[in-house]
mmCIF file of the C-alpha atoms, coordinates in Angstrom:
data_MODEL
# 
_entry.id   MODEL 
# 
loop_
_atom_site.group_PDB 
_atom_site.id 
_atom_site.type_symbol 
_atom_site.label_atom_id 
_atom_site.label_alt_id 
_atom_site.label_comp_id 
_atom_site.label_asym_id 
_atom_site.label_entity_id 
_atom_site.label_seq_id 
_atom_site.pdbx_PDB_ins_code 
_atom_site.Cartn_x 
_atom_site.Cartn_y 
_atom_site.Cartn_z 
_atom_site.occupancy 
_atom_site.B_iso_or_equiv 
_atom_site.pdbx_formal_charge 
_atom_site.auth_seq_id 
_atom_site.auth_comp_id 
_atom_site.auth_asym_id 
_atom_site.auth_atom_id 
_atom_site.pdbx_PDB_model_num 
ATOM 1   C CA . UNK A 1 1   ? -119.385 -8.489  49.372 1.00 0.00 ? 1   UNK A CA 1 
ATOM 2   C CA . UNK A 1 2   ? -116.174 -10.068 47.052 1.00 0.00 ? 2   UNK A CA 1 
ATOM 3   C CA . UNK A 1 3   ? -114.423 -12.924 49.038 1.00 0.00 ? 3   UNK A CA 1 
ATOM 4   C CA . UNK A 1 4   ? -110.533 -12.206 50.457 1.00 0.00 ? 4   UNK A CA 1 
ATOM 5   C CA . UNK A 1 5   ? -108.988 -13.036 48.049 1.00 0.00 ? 5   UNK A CA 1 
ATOM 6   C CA . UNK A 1 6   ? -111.238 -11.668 44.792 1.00 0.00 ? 6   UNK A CA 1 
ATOM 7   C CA . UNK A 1 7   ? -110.738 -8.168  46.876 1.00 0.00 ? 7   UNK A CA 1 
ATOM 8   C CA . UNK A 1 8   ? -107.129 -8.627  47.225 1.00 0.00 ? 8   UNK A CA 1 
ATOM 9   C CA . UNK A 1 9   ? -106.841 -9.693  43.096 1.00 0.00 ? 9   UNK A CA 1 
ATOM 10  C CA . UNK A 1 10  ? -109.177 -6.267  42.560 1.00 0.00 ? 10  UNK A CA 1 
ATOM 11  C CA . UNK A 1 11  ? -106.790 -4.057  44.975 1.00 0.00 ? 11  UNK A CA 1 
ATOM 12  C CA . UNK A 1 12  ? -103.542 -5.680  42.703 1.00 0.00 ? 12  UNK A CA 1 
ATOM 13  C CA . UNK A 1 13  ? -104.932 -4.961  39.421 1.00 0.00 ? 13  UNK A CA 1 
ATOM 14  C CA . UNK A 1 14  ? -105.908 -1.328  40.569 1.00 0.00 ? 14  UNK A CA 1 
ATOM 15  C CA . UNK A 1 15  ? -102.567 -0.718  41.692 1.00 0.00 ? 15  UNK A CA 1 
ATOM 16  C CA . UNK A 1 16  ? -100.642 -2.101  38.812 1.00 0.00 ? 16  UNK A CA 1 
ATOM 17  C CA . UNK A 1 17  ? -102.852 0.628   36.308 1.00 0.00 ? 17  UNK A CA 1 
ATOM 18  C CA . UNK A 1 18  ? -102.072 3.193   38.910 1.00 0.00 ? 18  UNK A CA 1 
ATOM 19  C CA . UNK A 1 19  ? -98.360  2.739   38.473 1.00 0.00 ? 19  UNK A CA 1 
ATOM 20  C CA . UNK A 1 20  ? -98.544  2.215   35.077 1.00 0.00 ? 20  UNK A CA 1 
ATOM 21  C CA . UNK A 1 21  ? -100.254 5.260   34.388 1.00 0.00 ? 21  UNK A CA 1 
ATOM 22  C CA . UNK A 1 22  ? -97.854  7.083   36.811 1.00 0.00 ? 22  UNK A CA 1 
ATOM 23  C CA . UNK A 1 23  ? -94.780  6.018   35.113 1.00 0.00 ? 23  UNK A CA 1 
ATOM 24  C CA . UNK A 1 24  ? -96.301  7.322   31.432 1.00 0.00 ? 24  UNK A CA 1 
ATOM 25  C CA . UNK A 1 25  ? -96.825  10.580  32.938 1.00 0.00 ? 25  UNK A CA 1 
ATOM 26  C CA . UNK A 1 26  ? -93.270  11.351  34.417 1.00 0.00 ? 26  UNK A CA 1 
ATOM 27  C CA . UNK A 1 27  ? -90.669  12.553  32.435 1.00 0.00 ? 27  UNK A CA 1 
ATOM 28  C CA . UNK A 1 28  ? -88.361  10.079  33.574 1.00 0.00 ? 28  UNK A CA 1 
ATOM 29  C CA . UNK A 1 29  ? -90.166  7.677   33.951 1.00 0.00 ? 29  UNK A CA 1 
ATOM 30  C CA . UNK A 1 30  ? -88.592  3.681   33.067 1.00 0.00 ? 30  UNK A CA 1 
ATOM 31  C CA . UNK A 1 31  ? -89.231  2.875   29.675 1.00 0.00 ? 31  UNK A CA 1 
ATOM 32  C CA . UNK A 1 32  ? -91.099  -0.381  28.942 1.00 0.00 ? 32  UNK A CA 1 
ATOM 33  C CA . UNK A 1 33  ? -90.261  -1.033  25.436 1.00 0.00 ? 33  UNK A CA 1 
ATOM 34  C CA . UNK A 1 34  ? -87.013  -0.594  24.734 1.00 0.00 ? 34  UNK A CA 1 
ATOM 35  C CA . UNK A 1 35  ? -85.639  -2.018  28.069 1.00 0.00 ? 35  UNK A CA 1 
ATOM 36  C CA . UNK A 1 36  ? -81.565  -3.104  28.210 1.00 0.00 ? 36  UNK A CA 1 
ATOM 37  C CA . UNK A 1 37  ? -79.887  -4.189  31.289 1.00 0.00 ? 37  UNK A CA 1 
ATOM 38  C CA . UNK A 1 38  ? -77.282  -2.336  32.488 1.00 0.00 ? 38  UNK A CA 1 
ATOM 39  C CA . UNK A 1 39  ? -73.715  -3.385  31.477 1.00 0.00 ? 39  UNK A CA 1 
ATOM 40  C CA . UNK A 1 40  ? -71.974  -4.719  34.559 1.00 0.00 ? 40  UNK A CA 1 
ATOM 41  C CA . UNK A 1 41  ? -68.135  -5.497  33.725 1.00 0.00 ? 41  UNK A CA 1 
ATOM 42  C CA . UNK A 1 42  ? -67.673  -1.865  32.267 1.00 0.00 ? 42  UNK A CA 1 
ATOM 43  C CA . UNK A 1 43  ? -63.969  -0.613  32.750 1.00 0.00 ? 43  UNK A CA 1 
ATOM 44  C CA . UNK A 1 44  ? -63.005  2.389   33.807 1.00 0.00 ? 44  UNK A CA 1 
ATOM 45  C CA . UNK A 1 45  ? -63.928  6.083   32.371 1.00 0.00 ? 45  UNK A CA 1 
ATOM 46  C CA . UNK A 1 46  ? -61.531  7.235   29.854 1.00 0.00 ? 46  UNK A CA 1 
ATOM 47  C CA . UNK A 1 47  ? -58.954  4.350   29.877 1.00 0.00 ? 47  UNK A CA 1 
ATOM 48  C CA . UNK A 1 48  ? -58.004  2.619   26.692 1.00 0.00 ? 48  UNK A CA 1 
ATOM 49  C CA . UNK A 1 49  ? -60.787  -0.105  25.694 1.00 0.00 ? 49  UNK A CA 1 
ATOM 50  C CA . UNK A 1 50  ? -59.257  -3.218  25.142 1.00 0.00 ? 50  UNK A CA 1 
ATOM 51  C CA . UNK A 1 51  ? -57.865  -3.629  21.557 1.00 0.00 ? 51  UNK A CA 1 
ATOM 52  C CA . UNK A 1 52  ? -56.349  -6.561  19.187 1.00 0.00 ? 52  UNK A CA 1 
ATOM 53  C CA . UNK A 1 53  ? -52.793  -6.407  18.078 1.00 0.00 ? 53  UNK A CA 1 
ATOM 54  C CA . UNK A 1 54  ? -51.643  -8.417  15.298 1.00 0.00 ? 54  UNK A CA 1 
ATOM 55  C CA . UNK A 1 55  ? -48.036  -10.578 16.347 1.00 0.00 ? 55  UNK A CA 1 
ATOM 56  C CA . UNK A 1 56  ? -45.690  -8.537  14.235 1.00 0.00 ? 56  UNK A CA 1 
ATOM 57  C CA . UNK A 1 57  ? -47.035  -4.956  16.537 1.00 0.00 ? 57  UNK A CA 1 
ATOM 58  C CA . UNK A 1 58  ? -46.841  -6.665  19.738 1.00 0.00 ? 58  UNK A CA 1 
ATOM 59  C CA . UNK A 1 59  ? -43.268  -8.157  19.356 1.00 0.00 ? 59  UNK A CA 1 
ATOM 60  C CA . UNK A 1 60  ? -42.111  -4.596  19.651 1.00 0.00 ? 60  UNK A CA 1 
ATOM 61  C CA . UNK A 1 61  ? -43.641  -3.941  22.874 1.00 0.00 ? 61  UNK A CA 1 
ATOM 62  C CA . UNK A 1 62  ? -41.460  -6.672  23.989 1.00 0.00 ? 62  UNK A CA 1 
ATOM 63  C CA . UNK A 1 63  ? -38.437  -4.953  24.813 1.00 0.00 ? 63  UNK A CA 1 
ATOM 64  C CA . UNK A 1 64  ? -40.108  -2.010  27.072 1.00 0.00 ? 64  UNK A CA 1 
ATOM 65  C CA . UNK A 1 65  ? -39.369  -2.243  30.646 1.00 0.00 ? 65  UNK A CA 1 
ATOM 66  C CA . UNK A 1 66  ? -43.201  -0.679  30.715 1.00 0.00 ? 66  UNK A CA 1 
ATOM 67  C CA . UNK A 1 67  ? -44.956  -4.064  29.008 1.00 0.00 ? 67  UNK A CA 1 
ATOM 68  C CA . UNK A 1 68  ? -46.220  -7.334  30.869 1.00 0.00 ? 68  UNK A CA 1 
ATOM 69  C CA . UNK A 1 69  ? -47.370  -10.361 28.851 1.00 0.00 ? 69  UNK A CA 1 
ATOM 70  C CA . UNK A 1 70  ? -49.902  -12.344 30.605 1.00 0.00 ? 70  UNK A CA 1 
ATOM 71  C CA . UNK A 1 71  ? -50.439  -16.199 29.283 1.00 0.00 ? 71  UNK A CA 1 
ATOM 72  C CA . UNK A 1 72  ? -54.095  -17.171 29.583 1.00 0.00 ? 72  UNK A CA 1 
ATOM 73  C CA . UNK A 1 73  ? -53.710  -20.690 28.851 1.00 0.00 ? 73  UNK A CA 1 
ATOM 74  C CA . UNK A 1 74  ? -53.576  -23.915 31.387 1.00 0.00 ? 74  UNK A CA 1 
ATOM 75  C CA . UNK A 1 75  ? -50.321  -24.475 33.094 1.00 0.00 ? 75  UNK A CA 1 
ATOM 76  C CA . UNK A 1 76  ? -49.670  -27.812 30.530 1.00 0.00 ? 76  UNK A CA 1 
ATOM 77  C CA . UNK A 1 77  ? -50.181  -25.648 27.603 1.00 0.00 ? 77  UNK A CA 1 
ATOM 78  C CA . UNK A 1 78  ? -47.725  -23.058 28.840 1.00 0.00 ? 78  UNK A CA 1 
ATOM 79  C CA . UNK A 1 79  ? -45.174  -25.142 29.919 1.00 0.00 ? 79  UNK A CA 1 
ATOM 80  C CA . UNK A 1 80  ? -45.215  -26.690 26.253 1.00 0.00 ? 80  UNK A CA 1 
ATOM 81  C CA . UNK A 1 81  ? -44.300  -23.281 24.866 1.00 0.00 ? 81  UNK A CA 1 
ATOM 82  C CA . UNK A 1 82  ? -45.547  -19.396 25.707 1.00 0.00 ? 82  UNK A CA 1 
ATOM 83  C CA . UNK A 1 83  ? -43.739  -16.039 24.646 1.00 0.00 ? 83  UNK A CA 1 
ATOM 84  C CA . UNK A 1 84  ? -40.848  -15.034 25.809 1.00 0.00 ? 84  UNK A CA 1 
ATOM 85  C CA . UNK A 1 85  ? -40.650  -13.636 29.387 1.00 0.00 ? 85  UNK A CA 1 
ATOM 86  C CA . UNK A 1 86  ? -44.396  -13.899 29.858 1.00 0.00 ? 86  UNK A CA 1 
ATOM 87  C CA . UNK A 1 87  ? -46.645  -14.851 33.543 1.00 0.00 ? 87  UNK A CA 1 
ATOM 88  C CA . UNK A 1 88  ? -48.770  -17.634 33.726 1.00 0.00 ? 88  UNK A CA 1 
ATOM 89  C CA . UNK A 1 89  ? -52.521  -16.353 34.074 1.00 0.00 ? 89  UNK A CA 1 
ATOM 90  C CA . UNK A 1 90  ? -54.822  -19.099 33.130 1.00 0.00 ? 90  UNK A CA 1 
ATOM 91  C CA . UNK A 1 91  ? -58.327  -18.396 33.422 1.00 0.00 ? 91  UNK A CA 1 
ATOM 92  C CA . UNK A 1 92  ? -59.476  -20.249 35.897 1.00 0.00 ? 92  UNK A CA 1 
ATOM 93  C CA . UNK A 1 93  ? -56.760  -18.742 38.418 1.00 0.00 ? 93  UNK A CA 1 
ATOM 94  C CA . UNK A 1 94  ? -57.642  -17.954 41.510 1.00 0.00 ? 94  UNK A CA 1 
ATOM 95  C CA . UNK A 1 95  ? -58.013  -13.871 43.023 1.00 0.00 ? 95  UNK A CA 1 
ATOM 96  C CA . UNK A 1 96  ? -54.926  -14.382 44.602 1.00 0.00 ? 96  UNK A CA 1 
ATOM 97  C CA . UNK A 1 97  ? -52.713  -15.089 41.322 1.00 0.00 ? 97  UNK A CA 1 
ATOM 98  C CA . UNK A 1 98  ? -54.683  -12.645 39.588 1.00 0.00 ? 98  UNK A CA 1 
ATOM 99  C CA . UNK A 1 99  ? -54.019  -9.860  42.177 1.00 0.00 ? 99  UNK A CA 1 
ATOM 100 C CA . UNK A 1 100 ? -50.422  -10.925 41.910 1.00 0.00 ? 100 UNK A CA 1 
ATOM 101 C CA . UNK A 1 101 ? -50.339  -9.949  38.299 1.00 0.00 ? 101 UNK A CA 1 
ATOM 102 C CA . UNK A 1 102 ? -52.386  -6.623  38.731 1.00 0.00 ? 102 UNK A CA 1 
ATOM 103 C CA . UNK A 1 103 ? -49.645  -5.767  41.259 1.00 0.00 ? 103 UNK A CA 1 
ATOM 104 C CA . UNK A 1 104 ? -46.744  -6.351  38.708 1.00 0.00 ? 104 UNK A CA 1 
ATOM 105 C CA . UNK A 1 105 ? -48.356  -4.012  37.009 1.00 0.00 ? 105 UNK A CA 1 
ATOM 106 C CA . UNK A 1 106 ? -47.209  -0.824  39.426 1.00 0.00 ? 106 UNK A CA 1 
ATOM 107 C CA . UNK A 1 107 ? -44.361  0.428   37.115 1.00 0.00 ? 107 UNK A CA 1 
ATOM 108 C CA . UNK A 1 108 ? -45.715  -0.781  33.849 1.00 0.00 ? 108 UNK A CA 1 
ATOM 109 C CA . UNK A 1 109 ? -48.020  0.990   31.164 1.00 0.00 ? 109 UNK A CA 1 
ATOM 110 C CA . UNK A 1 110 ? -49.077  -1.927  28.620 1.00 0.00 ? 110 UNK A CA 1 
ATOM 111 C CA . UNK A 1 111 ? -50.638  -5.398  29.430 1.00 0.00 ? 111 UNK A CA 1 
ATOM 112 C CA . UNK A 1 112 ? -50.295  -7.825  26.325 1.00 0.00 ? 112 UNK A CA 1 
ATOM 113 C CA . UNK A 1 113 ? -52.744  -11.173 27.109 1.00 0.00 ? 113 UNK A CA 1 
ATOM 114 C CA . UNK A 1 114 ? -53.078  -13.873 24.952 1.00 0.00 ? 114 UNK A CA 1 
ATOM 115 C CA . UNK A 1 115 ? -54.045  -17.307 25.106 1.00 0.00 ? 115 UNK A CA 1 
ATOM 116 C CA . UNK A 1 116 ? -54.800  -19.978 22.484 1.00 0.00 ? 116 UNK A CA 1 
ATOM 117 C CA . UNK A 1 117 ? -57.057  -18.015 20.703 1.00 0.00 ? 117 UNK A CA 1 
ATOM 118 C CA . UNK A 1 118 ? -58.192  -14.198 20.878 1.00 0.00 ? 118 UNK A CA 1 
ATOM 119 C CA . UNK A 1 119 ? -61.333  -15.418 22.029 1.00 0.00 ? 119 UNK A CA 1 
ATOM 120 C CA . UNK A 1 120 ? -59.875  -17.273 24.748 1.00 0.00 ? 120 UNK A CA 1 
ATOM 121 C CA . UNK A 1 121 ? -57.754  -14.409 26.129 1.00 0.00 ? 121 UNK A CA 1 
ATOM 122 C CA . UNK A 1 122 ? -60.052  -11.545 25.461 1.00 0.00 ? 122 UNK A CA 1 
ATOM 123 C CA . UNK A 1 123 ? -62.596  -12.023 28.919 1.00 0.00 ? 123 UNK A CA 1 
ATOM 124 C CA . UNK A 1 124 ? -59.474  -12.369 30.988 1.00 0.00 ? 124 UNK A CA 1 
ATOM 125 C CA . UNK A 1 125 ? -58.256  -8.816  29.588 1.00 0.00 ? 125 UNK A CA 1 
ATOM 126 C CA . UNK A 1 126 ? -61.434  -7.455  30.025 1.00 0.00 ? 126 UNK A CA 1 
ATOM 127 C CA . UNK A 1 127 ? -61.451  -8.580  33.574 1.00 0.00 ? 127 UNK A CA 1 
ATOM 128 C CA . UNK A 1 128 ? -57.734  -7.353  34.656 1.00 0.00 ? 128 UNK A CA 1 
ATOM 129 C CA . UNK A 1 129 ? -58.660  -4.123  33.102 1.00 0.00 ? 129 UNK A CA 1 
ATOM 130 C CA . UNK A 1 130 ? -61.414  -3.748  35.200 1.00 0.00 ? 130 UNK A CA 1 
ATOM 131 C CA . UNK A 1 131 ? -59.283  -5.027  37.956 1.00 0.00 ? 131 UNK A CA 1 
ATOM 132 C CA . UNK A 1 132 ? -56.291  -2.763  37.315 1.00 0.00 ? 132 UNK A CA 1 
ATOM 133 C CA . UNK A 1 133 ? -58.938  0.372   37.821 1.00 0.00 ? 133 UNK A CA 1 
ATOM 134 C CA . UNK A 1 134 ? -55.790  2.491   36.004 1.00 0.00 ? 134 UNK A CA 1 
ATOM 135 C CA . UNK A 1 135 ? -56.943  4.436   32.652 1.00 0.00 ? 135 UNK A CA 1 
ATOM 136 C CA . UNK A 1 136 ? -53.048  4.998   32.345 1.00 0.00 ? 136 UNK A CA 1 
ATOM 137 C CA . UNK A 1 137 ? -52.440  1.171   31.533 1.00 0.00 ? 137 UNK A CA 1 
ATOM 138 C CA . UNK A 1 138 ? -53.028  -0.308  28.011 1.00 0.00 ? 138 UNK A CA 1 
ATOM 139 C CA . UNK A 1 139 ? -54.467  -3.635  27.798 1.00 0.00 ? 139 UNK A CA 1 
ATOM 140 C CA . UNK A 1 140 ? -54.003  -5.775  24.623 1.00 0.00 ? 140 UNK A CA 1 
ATOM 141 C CA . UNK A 1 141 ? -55.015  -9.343  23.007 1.00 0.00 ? 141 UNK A CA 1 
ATOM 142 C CA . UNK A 1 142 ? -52.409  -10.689 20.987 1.00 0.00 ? 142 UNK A CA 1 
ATOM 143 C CA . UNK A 1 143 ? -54.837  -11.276 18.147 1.00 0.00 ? 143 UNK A CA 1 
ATOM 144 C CA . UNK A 1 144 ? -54.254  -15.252 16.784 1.00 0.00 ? 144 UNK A CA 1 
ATOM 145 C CA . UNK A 1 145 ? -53.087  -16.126 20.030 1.00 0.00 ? 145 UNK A CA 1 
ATOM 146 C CA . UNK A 1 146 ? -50.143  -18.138 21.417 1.00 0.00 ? 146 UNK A CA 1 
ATOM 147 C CA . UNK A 1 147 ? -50.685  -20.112 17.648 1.00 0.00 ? 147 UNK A CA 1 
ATOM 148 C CA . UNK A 1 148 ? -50.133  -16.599 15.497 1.00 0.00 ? 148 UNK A CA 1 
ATOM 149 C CA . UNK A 1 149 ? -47.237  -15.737 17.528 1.00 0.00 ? 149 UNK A CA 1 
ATOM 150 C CA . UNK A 1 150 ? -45.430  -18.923 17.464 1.00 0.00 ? 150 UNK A CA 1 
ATOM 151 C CA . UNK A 1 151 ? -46.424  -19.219 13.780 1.00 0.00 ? 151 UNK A CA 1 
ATOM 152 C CA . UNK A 1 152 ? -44.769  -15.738 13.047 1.00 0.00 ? 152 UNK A CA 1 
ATOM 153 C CA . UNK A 1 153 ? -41.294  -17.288 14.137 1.00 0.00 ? 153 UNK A CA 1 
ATOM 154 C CA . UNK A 1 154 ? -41.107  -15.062 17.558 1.00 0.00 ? 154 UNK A CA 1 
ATOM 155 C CA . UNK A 1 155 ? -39.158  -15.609 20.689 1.00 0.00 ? 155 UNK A CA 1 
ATOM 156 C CA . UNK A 1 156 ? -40.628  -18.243 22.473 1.00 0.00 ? 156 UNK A CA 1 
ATOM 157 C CA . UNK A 1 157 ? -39.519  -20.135 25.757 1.00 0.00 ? 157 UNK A CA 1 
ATOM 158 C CA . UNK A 1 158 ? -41.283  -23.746 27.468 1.00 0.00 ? 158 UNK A CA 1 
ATOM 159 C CA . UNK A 1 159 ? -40.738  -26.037 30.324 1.00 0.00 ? 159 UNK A CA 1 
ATOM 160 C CA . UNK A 1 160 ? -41.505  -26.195 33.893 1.00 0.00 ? 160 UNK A CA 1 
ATOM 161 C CA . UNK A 1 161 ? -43.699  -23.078 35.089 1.00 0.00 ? 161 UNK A CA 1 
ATOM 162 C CA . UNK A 1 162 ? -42.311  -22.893 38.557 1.00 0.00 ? 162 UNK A CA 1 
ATOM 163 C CA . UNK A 1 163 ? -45.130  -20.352 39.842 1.00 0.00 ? 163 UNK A CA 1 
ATOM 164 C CA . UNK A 1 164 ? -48.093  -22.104 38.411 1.00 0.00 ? 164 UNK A CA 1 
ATOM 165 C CA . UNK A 1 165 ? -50.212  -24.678 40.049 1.00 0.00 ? 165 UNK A CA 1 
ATOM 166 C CA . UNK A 1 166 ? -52.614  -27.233 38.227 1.00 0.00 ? 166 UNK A CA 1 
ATOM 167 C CA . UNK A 1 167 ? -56.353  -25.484 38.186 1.00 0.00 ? 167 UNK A CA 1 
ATOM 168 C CA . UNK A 1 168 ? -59.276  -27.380 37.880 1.00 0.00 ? 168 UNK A CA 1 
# 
């Protein structure tokens, strides 16, 4: 007779072909070659996927009661410049600052984020559209960033950021 644990390795091995061959035989069964996680930070079903807009396409959006602009960058780097009229949103805010935004969003249709770069401001747009849950509202990266805008002459304001808060 096979010792404990030689019965236990036989019973583990038999099991494992079992399910093996069990899983080749259904027609749903999981695939194990061409395996890809599951994508978890998907937004919601039939909303706008985030897109890019270039400076000169977003500076007409400006003007519409319907449009927030979200900054992305650290407080310091907003209160040295930002566009016109925008919130501060760095991305390292806490939920409650970035519920605050989503909420400002009630009576408006188009989010415009940016940040120093497109890279930069890009997971933070992903993230507030998947926050927002709203397929109605358009989400945008100013594409070049804070840099592109500020490059193509456009209005700009700095100083103090009374509502933002150092985060580390």
């Amino acid at each position: 007779m096979l010792p404990l644990a030689a019965r236990t390795a036989v019973l583990l091995v038999i099991g494992a072909a079992v399910g093996l061959a069990a899983n080749a035989v259904r027609s749903d069964g999981v695939s194990l070659r061409g395996y890809s996680p599951p994508v978890s930070c998907e937004g919601p079903k039939g909303g706008h996927p985030v897109e890019v807009l270039p400076p000169d396409r977003a500076v007409r959006l400006c003007g519409d009661p319907g449009v927030l602009v979200a900054d992305a960058r650290p407080p310091r780097r907003f209160a040295e410049g930002h566009v016109a009229g925008a919130v501060h949103l760095p991305c390292a805010a806490p939920q409650a600052e970035a519920s605050t935004v989503v909420s400002r969003l009630t009576a408006k249709n188009t989010l415009i984020v940016y940040g120093d770069t497109t890279e930069e401001a890009r997971p933070v747009a992903e993230e507030l559209r998947r926050r927002i849950g709203r397929p109605d509202v358009k989400v945008v990266v100013l594409d070049g960033g804070f840099p592109a805008w500020n490059q193509a002459g456009l209005a700009c304001s700095s100083g103090p950021c009374p509502e933002c808060t150092e985060h580390k």
